[in-house]
N, C-alpha and C positions, 0 to 999 in steps of 0.2 A: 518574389512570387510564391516561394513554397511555403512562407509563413502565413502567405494567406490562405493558402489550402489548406494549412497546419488549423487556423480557427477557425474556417467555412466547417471541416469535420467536427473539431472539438464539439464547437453547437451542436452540431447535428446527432453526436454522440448524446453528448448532454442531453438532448431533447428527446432519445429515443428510453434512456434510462429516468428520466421522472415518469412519463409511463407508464412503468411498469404498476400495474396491480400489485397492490398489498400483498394477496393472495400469493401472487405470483413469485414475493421480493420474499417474502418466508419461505417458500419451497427451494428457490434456489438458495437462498441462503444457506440454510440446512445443509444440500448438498454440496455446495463448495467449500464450508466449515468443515464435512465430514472429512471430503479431501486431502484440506489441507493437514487437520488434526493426522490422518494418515501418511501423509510424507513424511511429517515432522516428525510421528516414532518409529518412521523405516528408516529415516537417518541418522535416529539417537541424536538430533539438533537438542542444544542445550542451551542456548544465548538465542532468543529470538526477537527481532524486531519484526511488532505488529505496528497498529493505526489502531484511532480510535475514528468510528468510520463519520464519515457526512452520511444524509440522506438517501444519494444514488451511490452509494459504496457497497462492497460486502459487508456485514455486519456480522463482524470479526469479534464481537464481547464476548457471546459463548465461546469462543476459544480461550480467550484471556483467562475466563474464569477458571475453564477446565485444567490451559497450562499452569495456571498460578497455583492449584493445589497440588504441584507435581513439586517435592522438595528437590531436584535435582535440574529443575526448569529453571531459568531466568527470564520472564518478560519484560520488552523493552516496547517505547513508545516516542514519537519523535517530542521533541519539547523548544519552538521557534527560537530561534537566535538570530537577530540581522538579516542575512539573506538566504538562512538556510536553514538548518536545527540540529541540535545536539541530541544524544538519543538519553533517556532518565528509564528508568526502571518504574514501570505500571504500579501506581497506589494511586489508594483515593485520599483526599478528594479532586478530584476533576475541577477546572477551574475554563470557563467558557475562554476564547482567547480571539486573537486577530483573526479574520475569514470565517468566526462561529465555528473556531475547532477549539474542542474540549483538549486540557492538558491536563498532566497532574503538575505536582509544583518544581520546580526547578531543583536539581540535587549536584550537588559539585563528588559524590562519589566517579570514579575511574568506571565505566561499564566494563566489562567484558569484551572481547571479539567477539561480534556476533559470527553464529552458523549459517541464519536462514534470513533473509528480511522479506517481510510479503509486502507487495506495496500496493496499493489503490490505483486502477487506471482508469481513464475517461475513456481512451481508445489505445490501440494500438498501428503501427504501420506495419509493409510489407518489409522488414527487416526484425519487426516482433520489439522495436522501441517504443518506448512510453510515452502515450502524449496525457498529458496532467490538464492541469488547470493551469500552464501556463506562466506561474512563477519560478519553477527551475530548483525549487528547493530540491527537491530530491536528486535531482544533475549532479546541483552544487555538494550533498553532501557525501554521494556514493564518490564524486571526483576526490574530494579530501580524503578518505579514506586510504589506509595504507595496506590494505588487504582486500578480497571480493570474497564477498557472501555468495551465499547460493541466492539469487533475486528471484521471486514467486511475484507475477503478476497476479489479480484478482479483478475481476469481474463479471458483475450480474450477467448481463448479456454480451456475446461479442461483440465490440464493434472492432473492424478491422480497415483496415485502410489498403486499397492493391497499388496503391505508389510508394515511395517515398517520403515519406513526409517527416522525419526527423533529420535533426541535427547531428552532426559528431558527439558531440556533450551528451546527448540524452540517454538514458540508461535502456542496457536492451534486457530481455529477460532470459533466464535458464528454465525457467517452468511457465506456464498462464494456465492458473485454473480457471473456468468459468463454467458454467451451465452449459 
């Protein structure tokens, strides 16, 4: 039953974030990039895992750009593997991939431990868990990990949920910036 509530919302999320005006999606934008760009040099974060964003995402590139001309920044981007993804270090070129997400190309370099990872959310529950899209990648790959980053949720508008609706597995978050 709770998984149905889990995609009764998702939709509902999703449907309320294509919506949004243009207008609308560059203002907040701006402001939750500001944000984030201000956490990131209150904590001297150095290893960052960003997104390259979909359409109802924050549109997280002004950052990229900004941190990537930081010698002492590392940008990280997730790069699909099987059922989950490996994190590769942000260069171009971008390459369109499965679900219409851009990557860059695949790198067997060792990353770093990341500090910060900010992740893309559709919605959230009353526990502050992440409900995605749905495939669990990001469950799957913050569970592999042998360490916890600081997790910065992100999103345009709140959508929040006053139940329940996540699983043990799904990741919760330490920060949610949104508008």
């Amino acid at each position: 039953m709770k998984n149905n509530h889990k995609g009764d919302f998702r939709k509902s999320c999703i449907k309320k974030l294509e919506f949004i005006s243009l207008f609308s999606k560059y203002y907040k934008n701006k402001i939750i990039v500001k944000k984030l760009e201000k956490f990131i040099k209150e904590s001297e974060s150095k290893n960052i895992l960003l997104y390259i964003p979909l359409d109802i995402e924050v549109d997280v590139r002004p950052l990229i750009k900004t941190l990537r001309k930081k010698k002492n920044i590392n940008v990280y981007v997730p790069f699909m593997e099987a059922d989950s993804f490996k994190i590769v270090k942000y260069r171009l070129p971008l390459n369109r991939k499965k679900f219409n997400i851009l990557e860059p190309n695949n790198s067997f370099l060792k990353p770093n431990k990341i500090d910060v990872a900010v992740v893309p959310v559709v919605g959230i529950d009353s526990l502050n868990k992440r409900i995605g899209y749905g495939k669990g990648m990001y469950d799957r790959f913050f569970d592999r990990l042998s360490y916890k980053p600081t997790i910065i949720f992100t999103q345009l508008i709140l959508c929040k949920s006053k139940e329940v609706l996540s699983d043990n597995y799904d990741i919760q978050a330490d920060y949610i910036i949104t508008n």
